[in-house]
C-alpha positions as CSV (number, residue, x, y, z in Angstrom):
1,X,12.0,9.8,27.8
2,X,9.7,7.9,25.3
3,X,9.6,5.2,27.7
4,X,7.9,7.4,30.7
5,X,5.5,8.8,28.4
6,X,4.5,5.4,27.3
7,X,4.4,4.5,31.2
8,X,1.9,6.8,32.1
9,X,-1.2,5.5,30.8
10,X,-4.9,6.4,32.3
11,X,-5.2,4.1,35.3
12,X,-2.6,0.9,34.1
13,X,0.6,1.2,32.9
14,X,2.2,-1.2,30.0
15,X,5.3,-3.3,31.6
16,X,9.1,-2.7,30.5
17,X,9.1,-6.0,28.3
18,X,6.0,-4.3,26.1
19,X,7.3,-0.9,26.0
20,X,11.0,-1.4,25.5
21,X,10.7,-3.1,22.3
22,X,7.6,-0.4,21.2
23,X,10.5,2.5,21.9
24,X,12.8,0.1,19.8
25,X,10.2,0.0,17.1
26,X,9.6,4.1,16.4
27,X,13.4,4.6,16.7
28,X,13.7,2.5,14.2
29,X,10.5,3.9,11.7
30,X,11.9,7.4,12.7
31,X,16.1,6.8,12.1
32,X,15.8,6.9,8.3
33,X,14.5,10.7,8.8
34,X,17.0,11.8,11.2
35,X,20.0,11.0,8.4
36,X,17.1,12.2,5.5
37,X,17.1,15.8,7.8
38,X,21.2,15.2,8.2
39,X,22.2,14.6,4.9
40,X,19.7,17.7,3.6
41,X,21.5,20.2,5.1
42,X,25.0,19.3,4.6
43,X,25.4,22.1,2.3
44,X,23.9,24.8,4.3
45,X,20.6,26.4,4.8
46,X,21.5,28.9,1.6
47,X,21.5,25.6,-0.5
48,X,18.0,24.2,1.2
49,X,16.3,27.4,0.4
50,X,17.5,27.7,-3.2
51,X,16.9,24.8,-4.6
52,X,13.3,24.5,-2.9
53,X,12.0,27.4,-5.0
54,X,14.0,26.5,-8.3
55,X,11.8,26.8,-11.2
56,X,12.7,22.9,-11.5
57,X,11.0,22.3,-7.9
58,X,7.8,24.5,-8.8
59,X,7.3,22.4,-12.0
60,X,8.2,19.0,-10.6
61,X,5.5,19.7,-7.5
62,X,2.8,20.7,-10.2
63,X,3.7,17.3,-12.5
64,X,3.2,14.9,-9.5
65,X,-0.1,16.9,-7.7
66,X,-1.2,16.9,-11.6
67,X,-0.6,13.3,-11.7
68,X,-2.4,12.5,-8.2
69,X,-5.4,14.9,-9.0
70,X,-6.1,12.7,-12.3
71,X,-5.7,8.8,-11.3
72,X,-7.4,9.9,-8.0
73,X,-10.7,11.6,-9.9
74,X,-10.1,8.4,-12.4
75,X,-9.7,6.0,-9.5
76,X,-13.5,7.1,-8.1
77,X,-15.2,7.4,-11.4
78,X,-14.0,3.2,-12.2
79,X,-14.3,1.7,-8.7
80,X,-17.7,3.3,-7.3
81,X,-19.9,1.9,-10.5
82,X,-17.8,-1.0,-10.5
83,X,-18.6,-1.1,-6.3
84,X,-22.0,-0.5,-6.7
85,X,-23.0,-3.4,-9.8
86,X,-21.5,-5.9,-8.0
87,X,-23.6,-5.1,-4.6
88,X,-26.3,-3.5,-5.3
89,X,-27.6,-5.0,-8.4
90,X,-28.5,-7.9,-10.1
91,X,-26.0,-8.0,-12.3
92,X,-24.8,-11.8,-13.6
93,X,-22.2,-13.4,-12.0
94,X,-21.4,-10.5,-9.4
95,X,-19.7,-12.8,-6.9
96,X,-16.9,-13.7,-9.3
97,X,-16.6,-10.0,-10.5
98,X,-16.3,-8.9,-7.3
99,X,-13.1,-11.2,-6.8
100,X,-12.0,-10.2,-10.4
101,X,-12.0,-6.5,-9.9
102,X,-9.9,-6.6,-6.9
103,X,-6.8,-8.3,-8.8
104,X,-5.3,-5.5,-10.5
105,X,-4.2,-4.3,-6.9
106,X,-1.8,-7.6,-7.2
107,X,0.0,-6.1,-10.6
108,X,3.3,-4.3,-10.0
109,X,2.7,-0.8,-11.5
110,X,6.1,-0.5,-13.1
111,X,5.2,-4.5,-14.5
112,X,1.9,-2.9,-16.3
113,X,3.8,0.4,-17.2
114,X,6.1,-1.8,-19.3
115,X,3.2,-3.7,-20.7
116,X,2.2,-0.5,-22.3
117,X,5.1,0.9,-23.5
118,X,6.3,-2.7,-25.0
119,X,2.9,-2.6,-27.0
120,X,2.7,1.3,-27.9
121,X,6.4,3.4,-27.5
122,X,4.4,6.0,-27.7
123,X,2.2,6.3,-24.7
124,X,5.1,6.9,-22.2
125,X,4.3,10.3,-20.8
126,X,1.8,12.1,-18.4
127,X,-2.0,10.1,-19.6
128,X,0.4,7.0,-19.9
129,X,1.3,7.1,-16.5
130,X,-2.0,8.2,-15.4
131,X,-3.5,5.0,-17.4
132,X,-1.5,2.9,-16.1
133,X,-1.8,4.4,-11.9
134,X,-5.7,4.2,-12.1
135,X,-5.6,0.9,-13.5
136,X,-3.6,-0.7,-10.7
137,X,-5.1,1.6,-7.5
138,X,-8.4,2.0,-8.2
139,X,-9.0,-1.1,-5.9
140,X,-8.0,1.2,-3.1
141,X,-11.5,2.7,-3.5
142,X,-13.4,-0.2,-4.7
143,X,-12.8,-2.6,-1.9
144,X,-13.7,-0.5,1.1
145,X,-16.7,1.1,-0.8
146,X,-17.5,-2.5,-1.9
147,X,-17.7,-3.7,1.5
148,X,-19.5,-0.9,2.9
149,X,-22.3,-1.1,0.3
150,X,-23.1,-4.7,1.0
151,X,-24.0,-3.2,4.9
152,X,-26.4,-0.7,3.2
153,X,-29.9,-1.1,4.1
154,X,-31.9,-2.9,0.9
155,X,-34.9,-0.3,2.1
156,X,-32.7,2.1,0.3
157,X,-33.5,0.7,-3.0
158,X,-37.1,0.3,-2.1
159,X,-37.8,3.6,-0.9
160,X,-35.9,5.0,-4.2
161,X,-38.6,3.9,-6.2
162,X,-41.6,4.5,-4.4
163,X,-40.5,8.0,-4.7
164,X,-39.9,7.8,-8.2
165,X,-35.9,7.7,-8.1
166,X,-35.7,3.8,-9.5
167,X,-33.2,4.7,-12.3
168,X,-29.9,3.2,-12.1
169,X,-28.0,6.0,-12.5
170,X,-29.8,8.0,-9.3
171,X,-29.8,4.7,-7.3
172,X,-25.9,4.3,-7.8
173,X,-25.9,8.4,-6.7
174,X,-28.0,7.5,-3.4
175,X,-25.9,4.6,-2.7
176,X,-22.5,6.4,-3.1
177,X,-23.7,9.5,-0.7
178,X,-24.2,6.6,1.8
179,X,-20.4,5.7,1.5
180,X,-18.9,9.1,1.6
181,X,-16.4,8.0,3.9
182,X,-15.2,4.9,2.3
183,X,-15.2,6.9,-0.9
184,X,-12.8,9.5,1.0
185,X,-10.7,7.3,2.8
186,X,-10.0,5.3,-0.9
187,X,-9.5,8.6,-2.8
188,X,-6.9,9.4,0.0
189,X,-5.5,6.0,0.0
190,X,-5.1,6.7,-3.8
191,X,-3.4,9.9,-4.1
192,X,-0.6,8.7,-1.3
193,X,0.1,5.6,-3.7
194,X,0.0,8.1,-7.3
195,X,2.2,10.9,-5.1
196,X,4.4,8.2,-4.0
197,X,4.7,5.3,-7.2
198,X,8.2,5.0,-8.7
199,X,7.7,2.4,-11.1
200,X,5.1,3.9,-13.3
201,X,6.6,7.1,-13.8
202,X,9.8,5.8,-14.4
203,X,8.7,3.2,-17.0
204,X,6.9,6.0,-18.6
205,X,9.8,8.4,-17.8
206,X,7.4,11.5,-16.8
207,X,9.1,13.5,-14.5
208,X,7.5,13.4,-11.0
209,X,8.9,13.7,-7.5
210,X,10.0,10.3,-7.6
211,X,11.7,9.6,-10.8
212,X,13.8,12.6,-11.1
213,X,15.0,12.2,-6.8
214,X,16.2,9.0,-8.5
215,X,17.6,10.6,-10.7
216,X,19.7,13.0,-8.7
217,X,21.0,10.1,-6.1
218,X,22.0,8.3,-9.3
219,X,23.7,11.2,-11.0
220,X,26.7,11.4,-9.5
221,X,25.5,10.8,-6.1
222,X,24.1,14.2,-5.2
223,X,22.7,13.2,-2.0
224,X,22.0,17.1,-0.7
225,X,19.2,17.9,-3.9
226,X,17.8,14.3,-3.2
227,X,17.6,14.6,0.5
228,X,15.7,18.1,-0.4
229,X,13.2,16.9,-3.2
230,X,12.6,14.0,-0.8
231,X,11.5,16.5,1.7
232,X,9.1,18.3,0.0
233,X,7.6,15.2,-0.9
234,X,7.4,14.1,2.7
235,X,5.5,17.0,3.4
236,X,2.7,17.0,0.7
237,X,2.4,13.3,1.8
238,X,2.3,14.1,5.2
239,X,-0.7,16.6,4.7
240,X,-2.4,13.7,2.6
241,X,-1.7,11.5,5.3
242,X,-3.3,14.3,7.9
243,X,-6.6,14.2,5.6
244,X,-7.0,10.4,5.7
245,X,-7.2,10.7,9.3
246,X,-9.2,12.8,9.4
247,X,-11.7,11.4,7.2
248,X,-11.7,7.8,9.3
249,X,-14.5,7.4,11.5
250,X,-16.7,7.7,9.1
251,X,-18.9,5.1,9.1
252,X,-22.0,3.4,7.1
253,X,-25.0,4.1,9.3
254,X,-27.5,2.8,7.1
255,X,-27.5,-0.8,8.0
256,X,-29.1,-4.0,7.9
257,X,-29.4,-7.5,9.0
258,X,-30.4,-8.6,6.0
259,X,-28.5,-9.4,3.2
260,X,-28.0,-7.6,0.1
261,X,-28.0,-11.3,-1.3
262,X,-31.2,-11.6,-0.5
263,X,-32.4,-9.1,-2.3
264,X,-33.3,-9.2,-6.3
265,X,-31.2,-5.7,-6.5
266,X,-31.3,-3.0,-8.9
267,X,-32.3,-3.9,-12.2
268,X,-29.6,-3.1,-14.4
269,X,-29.0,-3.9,-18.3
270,X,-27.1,-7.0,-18.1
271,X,-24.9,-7.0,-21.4
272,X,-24.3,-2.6,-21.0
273,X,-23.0,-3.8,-17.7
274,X,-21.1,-6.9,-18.5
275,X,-19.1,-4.9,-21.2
276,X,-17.8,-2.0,-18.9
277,X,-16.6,-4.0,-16.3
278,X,-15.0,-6.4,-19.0
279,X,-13.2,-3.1,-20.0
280,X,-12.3,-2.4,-17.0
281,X,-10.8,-5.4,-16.6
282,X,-9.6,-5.7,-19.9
283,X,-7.2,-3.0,-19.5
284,X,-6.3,-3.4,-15.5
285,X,-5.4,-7.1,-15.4
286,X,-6.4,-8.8,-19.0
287,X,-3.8,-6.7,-21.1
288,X,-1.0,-6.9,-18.9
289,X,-1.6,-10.3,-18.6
290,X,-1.5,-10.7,-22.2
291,X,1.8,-9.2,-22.9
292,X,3.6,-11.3,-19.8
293,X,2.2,-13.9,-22.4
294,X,3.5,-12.8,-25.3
295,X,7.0,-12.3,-23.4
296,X,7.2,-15.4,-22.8
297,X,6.0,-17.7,-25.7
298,X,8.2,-18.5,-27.9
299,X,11.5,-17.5,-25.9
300,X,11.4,-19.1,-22.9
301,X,15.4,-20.7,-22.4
302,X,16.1,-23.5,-20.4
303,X,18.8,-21.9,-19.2
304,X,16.9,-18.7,-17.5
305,X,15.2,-21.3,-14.9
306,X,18.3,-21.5,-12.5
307,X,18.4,-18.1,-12.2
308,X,15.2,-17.3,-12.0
309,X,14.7,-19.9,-9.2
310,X,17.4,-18.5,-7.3
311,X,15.8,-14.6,-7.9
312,X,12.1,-16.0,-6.6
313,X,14.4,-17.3,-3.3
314,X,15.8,-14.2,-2.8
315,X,12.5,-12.6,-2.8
316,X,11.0,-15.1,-0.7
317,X,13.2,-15.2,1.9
318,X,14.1,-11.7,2.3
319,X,10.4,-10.4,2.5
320,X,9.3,-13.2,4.6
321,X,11.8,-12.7,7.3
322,X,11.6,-9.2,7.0
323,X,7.6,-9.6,7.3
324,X,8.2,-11.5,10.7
325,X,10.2,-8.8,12.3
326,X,8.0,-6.3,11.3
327,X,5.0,-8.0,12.7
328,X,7.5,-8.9,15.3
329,X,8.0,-5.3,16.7
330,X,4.8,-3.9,15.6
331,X,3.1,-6.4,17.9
332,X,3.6,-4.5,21.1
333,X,3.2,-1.1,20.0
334,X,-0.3,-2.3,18.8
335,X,-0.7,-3.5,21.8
336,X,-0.1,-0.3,24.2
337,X,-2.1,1.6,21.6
338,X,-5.1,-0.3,22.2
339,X,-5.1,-1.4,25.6
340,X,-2.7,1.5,27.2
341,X,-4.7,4.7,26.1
342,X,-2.1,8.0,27.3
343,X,-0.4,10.3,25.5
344,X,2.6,8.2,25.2
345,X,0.8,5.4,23.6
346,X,-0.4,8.2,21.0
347,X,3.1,9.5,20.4
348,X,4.7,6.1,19.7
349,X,2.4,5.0,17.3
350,X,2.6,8.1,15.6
351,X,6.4,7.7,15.6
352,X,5.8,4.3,13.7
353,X,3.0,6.1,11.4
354,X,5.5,8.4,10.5
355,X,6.9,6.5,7.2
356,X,3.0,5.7,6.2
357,X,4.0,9.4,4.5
358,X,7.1,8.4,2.9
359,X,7.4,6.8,-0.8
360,X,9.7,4.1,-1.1
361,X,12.1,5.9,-2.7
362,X,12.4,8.1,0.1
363,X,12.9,4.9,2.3
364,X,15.6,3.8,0.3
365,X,17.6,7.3,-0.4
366,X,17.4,7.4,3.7
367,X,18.5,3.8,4.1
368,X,21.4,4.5,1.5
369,X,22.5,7.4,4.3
370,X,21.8,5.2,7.2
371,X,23.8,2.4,5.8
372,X,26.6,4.6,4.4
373,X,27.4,6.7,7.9
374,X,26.4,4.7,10.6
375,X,26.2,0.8,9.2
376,X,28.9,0.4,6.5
377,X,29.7,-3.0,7.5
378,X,25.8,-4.6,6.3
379,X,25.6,-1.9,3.3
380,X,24.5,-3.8,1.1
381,X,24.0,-6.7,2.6
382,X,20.9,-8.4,3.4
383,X,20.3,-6.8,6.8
384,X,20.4,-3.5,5.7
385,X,17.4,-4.6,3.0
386,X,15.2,-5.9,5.5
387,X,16.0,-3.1,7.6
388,X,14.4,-1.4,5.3
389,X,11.0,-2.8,4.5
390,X,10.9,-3.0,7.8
391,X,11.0,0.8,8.1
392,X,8.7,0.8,5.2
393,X,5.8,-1.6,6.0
394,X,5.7,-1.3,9.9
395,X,2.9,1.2,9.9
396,X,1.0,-1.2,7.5
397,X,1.7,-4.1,10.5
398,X,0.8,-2.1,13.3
399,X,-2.9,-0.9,11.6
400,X,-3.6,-4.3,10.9
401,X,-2.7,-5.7,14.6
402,X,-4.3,-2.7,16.5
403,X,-7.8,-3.1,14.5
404,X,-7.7,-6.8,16.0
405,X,-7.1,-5.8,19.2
406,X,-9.2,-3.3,18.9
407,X,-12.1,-6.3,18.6
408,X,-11.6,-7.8,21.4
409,X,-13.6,-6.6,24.5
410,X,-11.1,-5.3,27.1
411,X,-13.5,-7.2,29.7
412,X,-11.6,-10.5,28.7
413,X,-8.7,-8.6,29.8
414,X,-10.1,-7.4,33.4
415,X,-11.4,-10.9,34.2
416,X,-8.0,-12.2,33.4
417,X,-6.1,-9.9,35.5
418,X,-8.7,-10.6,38.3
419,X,-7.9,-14.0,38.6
420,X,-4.2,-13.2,39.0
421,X,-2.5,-12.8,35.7
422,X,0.0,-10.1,34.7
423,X,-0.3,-8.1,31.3
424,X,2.3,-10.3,29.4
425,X,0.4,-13.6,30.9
426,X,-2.9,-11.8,29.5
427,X,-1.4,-10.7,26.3
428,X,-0.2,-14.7,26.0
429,X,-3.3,-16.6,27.3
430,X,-6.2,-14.5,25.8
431,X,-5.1,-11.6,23.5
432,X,-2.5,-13.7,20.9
433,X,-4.6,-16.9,20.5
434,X,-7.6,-14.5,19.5
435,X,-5.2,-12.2,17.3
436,X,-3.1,-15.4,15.5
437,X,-5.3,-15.0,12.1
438,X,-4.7,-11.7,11.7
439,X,-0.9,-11.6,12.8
440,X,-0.7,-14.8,9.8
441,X,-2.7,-12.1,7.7
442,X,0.0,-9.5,8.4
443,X,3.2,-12.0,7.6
444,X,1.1,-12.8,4.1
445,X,0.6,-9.4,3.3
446,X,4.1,-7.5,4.2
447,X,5.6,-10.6,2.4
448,X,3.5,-9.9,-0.7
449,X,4.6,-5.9,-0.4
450,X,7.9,-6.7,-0.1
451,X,8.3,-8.9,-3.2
452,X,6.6,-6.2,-5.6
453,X,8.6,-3.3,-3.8
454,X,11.2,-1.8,-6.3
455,X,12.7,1.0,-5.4
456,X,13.7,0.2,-1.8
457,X,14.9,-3.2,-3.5
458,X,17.4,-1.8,-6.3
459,X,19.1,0.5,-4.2
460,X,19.9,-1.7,-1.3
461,X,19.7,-5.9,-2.6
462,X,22.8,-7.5,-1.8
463,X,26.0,-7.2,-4.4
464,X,25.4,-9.9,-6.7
465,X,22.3,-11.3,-5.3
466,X,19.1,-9.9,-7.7
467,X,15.2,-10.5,-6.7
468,X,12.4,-10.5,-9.1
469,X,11.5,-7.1,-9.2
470,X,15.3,-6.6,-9.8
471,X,15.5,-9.0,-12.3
472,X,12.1,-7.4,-14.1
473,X,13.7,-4.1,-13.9
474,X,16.6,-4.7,-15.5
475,X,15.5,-6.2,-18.4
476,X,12.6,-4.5,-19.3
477,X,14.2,-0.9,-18.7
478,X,16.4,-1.7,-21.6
479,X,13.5,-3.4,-23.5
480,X,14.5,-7.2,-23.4
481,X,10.8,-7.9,-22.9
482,X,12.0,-11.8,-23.8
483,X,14.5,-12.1,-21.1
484,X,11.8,-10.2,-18.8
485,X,9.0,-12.5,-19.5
486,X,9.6,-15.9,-17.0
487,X,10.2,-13.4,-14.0
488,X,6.9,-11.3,-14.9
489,X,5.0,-14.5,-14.9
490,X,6.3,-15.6,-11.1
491,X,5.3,-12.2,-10.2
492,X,1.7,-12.1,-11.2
493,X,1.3,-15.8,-9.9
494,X,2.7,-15.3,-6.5
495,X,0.9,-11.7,-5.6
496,X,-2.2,-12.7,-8.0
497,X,-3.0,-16.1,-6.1
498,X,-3.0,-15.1,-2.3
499,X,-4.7,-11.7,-3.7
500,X,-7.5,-13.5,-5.2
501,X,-8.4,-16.0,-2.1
502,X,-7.9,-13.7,0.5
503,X,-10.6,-11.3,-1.9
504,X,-13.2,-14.1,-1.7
505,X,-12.6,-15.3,1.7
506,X,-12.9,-11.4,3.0
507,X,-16.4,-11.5,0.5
């Protein structure tokens, strides 16, 4: 049936090879919800309804919106300043600040949760958690605000003060209501990550969404009150994800061929300026940094380095292939969505948009069902793992894929299939060879995901086979910070490095 509607596109239709394997894909993103929807009402309706408006639920809804409402509000008030000094003024050294300010997004937030609590017991709790969500997301807001300043007009600036409006603090005001969209789209971005985060929470054991349907899968297996938490989570993710859509489209009108480089910038006081975003820096990438250090001097064993090799290989090589299947089958339902407009090209990427709502706990609970009832032979096993962050990062591949294809003029297309070629010949010969950065970009970046991805990763890595996150997780949630140290550090240099060049070369 999905197949027809994907067939009848306005004036072309996509051919069998590109829409079978687009069907293949949103059965796939939408299977883990079907055995989620299963497993929920295995204990009857009554149950469903009774333990949605527990007391427990109420208070466990108002912890995690609590929690989003904070780092999200926290998230604006660090990255738009930070945004605007390193665009907009002419503050020293902007161009390496810029990079710098972007590499907390690299840090695990369980891996600066434990940073905290390691250095101060005490913290654990609702403002440690928030702390430690701001400090790690807030580059969800600062890169596209960043990037949508330096297309500002400089006339802006100018025009401020002949009017009299030359401050700093007013000029960062009339630059930000230039960015509203950015601004929304980041806040959004933020508040799905703070609804959906496991790690933080958990290290900090405040009891959100997240942690405590960990919690019930773990205690005792009691799949039914997981499946149901996990469903009211879906839906207050879902109406986030609603807004976000809504809110693209908008775009910076006030632009410029000329550079904000070439412009002296607002004056700004130069060591004020230097010292906030040191702070900011301080405590989003300095400090965690610092404690991975202090981890590791002075304990590291000789002995830890064969299994730690072996846990970076597991990581490697699970998100990698799982990044290539991913990009794999996102390819040609990015494809049909920007070259096949109909409402069947709307409903299957919607179908693979779908888990864009869902935490990765949820993924991992639903994998746990799909694996037990339908796949016991690969439960885990590897396959069933990279099943899984397949589920979880295909919407992230098939953004990334359509928004190339979206660049490319569809005239290259017609002239193509006027000289003769077929769609696949035309997707071969013209749209892949154009596309072949970004699809490398994609592999990079789902492989990057996948290696910081926790929850997904403990509840389905293969019997006796352990990752890094794994490996982090284990140690530091019973405090052997020593033990923890060596696979802390391979985290932070393999997400830190490709973070930080693909940061300047996106400058």
């Amino acid at each position: 049936m999905l197949v027809q509607h994907v067939a009848k596109s306005v004036g072309r239709r996509p051919p069998l090879s590109l829409a079978i394997p687009a069907v293949l894909a949103g059965l796939v993103a939408l299977a883990p919800l079907a055995f989620l929807a299963q497993v929920m009402f295995e204990r009857g309706f009554d149950y469903v309804w009774e333990e949605l408006f527990r007391s427990r639920t109420l208070e466990l809804l108002v912890n995690s919106l609590s929690l989003t409402a904070i780092v999200t509000i926290g998230c604006v008030l660090v990255a738009v300043p930070a945004a605007w000094l390193v665009t907009r003024t002419n503050l020293w050294g902007r161009s390496i600040w810029r990079v710098v300010l972007a590499l907390p997004l690299s840090v695990p937030s369980y891996l600066a949760a434990f940073a905290w609590v390691s250095w101060r017991p005490g913290i654990a709790g609702f403002w440690g958690a928030s702390l430690v969500l701001i400090a790690v997301s807030y580059p969800y807001v600062y890169l596209p605000v960043a990037a949508a300043m330096t297309r500002l007009d400089p006339a802006i600036e100018e025009l401020a003060e002949i009017h009299g409006r030359g401050g700093s603090v007013r000029q960062m005001v009339i630059a930000a209501r230039q960015v509203r969209g950015p601004i929304l789209s980041g806040m959004l971005l933020v508040a799905l990550y703070a609804l959906s985060d496991f790690g933080a929470v958990a290290a900090m054991r405040f009891d959100a969404f997240t942690w405590v349907i960990f919690g019930a899968y773990r205690a005792g297996f009691n799949p039914s009150r997981a499946a149901v938490l996990a469903s009211v989570l879906i839906v207050v993710a879902l109406v986030l994800v609603v807004l976000e859509s809504a809110s693209r489209g908008a775009h910076v009108r006030t632009v410029s061929v000329r550079s904000v480089g070439h412009t002296h910038g607002v004056k700004v006081n130069q060591t004020l300026m230097q010292m906030v975003l040191g702070i900011i820096v301080a405590v989003a990438l300095a400090f965690p940094v610092w404690r991975v250090a202090t981890w590791v001097w002075g304990s590291f064993d000789r002995d830890s380095i064969t299994p730690m090799l072996e846990s970076v290989w597991a990581s490697v090589r699970y998100s990698l292939l799982a990044a290539l299947i991913t990009v794999l089958l996102a390819l040609p339902v990015a494809v049909i969505a920007s070259r096949y407009k109909s409402r069947g090209a709307k409903i299957l990427e919607g179908a693979t948009f779908v888990t864009h709502a869902l935490p990765g706990i949820v993924i991992g609970i639903s994998m746990v069902f799909v694996g037990v009832k339908a796949m016991r032979p690969i439960y885990l096993e590897a396959p069933l793992l990279i099943l899984a962050y397949v589920v979880l990062f295909i919407p992230l591949a098939v953004a990334s894929l359509r928004a190339a294809l979206d660049q490319i003029p569809t005239s290259l297309d017609d002239v193509a299939r006027s000289l003769g070629a077929n769609p696949m010949t035309v997707l071969r010969r013209v749209s892949l060879p154009i596309v072949l950065p970004s699809l490398g970009a994609a592999v990079a970046l789902i492989t990057l995901a996948a290696m910081k991805e926790l929850p997904v990763t403990m509840l389905l890595h293969p019997t006796g086979v352990d990752t890094i996150a794994t490996r982090l997780w284990t140690h530091t949630s019973v405090s052997d910070y020593a033990s923890a140290g060596p696979y802390a550090l391979a985290m932070l240099l393999f997400v830190a490095v490709p973070t930080a060049i693909a940061t300047r070369s996106g400058k």
